[in-house]
C-alpha positions in Angstrom: 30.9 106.4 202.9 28.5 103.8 201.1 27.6 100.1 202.4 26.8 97.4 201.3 23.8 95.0 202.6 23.8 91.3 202.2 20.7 89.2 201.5 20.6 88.4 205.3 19.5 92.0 206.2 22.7 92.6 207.7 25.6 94.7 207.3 28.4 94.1 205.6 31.9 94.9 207.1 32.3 99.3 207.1 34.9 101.3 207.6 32.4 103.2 209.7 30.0 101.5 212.5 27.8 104.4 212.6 25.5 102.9 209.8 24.6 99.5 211.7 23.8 101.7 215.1 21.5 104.0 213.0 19.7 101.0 211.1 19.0 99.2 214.6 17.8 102.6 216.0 15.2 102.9 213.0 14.3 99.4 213.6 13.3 100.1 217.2 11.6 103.2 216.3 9.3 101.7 213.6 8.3 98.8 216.2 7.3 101.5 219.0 5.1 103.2 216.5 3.6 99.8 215.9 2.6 99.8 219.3 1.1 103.0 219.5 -0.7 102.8 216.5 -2.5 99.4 217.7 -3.2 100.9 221.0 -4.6 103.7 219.7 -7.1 101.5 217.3 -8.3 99.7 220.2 -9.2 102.6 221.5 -11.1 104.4 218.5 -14.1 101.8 219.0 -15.9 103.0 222.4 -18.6 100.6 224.3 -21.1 101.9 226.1 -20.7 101.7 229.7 -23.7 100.3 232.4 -23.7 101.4 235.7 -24.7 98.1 238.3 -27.7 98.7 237.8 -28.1 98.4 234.0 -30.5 100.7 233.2 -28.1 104.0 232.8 -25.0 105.0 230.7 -21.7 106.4 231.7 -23.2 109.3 231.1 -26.1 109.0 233.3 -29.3 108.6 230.2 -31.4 106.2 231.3 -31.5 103.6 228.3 -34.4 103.4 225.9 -34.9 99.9 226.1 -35.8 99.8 229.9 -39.2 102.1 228.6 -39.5 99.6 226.2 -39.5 96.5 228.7 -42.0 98.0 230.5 -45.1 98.9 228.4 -44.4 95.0 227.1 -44.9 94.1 231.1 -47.5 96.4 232.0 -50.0 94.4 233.5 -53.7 95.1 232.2 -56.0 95.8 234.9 -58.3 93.1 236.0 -61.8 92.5 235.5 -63.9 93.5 238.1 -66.1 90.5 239.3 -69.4 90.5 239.0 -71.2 90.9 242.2 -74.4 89.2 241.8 -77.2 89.6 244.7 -77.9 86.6 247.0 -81.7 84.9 245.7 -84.4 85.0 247.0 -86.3 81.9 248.1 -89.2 80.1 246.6 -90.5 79.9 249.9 -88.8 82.3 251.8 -89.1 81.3 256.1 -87.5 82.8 259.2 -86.9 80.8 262.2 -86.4 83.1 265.5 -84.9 80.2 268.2 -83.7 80.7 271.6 -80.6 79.0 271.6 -79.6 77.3 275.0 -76.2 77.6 276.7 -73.5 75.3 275.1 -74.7 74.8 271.9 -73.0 74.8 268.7 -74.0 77.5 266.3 -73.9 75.1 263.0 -75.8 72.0 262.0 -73.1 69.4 262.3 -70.5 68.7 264.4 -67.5 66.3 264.8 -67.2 66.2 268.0 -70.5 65.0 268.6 -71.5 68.9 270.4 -75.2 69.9 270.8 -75.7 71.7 267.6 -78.8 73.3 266.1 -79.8 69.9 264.5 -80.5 68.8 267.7 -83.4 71.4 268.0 -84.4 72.5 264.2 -85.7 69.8 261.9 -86.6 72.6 259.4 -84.3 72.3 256.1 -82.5 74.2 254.3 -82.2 77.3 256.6 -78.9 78.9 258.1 -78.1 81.7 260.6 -78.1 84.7 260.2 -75.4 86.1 262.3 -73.8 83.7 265.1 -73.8 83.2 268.7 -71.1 81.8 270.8 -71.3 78.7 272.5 -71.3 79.9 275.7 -74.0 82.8 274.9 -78.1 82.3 274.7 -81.2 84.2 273.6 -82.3 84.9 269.8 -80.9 83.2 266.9 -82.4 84.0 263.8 -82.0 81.8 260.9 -83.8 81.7 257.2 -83.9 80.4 253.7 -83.4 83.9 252.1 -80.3 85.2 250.8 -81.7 88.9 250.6 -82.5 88.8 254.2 -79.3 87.3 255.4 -77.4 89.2 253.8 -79.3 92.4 255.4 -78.6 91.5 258.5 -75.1 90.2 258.2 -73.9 93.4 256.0 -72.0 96.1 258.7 -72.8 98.6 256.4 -76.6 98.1 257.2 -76.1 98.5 260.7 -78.6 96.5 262.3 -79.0 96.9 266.0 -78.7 93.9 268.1 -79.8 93.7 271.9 -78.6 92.0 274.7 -79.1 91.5 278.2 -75.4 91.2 279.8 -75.1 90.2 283.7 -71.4 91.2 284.4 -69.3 91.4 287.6 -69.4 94.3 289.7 -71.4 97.3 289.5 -70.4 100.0 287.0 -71.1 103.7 287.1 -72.2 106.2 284.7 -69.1 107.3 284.3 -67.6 104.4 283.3 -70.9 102.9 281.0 -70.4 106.4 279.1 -66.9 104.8 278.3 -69.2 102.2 276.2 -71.3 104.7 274.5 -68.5 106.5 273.0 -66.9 103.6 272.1 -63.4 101.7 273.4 -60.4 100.8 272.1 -60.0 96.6 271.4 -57.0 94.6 269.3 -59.2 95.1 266.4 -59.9 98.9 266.5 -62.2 101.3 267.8 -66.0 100.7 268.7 -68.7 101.9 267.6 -71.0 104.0 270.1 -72.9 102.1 271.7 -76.0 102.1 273.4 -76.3 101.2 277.3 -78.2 101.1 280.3 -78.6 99.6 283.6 -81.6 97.5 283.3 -83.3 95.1 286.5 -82.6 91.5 286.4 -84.8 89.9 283.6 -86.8 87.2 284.5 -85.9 84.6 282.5 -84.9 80.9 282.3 -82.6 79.3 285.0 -79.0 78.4 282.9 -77.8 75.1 283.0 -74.7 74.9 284.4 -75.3 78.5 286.7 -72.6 81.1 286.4 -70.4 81.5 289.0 -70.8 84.3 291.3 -68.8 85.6 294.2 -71.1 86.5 297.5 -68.3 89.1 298.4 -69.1 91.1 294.6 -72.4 92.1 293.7 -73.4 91.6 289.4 -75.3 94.0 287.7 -77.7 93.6 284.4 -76.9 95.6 281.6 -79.0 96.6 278.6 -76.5 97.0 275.6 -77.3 97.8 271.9 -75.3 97.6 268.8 -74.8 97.1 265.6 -71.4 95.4 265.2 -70.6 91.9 265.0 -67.0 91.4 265.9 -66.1 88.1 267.8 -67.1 88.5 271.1 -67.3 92.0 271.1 -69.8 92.4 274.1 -67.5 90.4 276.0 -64.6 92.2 275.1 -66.6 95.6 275.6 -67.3 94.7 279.4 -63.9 93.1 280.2 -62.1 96.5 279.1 -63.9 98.7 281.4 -63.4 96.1 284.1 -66.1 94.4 284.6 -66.1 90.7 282.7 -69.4 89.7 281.6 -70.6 86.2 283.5 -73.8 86.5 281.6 -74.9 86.9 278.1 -78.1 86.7 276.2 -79.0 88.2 273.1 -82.8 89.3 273.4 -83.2 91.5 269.9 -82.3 91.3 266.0 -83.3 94.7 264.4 -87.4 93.9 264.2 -87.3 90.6 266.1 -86.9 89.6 269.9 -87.5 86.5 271.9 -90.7 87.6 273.2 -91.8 84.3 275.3 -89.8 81.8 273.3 -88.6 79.3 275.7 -85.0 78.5 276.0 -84.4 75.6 273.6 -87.6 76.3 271.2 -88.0 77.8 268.4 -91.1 79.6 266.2 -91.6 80.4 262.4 -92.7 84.3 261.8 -93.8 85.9 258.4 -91.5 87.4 256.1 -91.1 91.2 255.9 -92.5 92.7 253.0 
């Protein structure tokens, strides 16, 4: 049977009521395909996913721009400095002093310390290689880069003799210890070169060491060519037998000969 609609939308009375139900079912029908047609828009436009750590895609492909950001920050290597060799003096001088117990290795001093000043009036010349305070014997010091830097360098390996009075009285066995080198904080040893030598005569220190009538000492004779911070001292002490004693009587060529403690001579250069 026909209907009639009215401007509103609506139906208009019917015999029959199946007309209105089928109209709101349409209605209903029409707005759920709305939905799913909107949902399914949304969806047509895929994003590409990250991972945390923003470098990969959902997929796993590392992304191009990553490659990118790195040649841009790829740091250039640097310039290797120049090294430029030490001069050589004008007047090139080496200064071999016998430096006394308790002084300073340096020319100035806050503290008001004995330094070298105190003994060396010549200007303008610096040691090559130090000596503890509490050490003596042969300080050499010069004007010449070339030469301070030869003696300095490790890599020359310039041997260095001293006459060490330590506690006790070691045995071969444990001197050979020495010669094939120990094990301090700062590494391994070089090989060194040792022997028992008689007591030097030499200068009475000022104050004297102290020494226990109950333990003998003994005088060693060591060489080497290392120049760690108190490595002879060290050396002694970790074969058990502390050093009470320690001059240094040879710098490769050069020795104290009969320089008094607390003077000092002027030699020739080396060729």
């Amino acid at each position: 049977m026909a209907h009639i609609i009215d401007h509103s939308g609506q139906y208009s009375n019917s015999t029959n009521g199946e007309c209105e139900v089928q109209y709101e079912y349409k209605v209903i029908l029409c707005q759920k395909l709305a939905k799913v047609s909107h949902t399914i828009s949304r969806q047509a436009k895929p994003k590409k996913a990250t991972s945390s750590f923003g470098n990969r895609t959902a997929n796993g492909d590392k992304r191009s721009d990553r490659h990118k950001s790195n040649k841009q920050h790829t740091a250039k290597p640097a310039k290797r400095k120049r090294v430029t060799a030490k001069p050589r003096a004008k007047d090139p001088v080496i200064v071999l002093f016998n430096k006394p117990f308790d002084v300073l290795c340096q020319f100035t001093d806050e503290q008001g310390r004995k330094t070298l000043k105190d003994y060396i009036p010549i200007p303008d010349v610096y040691a090559a290689g130090r000596l503890d305070r509490d050490s003596e014997g042969l300080l050499l010091l010069t004007n010449d880069g070339k030469l301070q830097s030869k003696i300095t360098e490790p890599k020359k390996r310039t041997f260095k003799t001293y006459w060490v009075q330590v506690e006790g009285a070691p045995d071969e066995e444990e001197l050979n210890k020495l010669r094939q080198g120990v094990e301090l904080k700062d590494g391994m040893t070089l090989p060194a070169k040792v022997k028992i030598m008689p007591q030097p005569d030499i200068w009475v220190r000022t104050p004297p060491i102290r020494e226990r009538k109950s333990i003998p000492t003994t005088w060693l004779e060591i060489q080497i060519c290392e120049g760690r911070n108190r490595q002879v001292r060290r050396m002694t002490a970790s074969i058990g037998f502390p050093t009470l004693r320690l001059i240094r009587y040879k710098i490769g060529q050069w020795s104290l000969n009969d320089i008094k403690s607390g003077e000092f001579c002027v030699v020739e250069m080396p060729e």
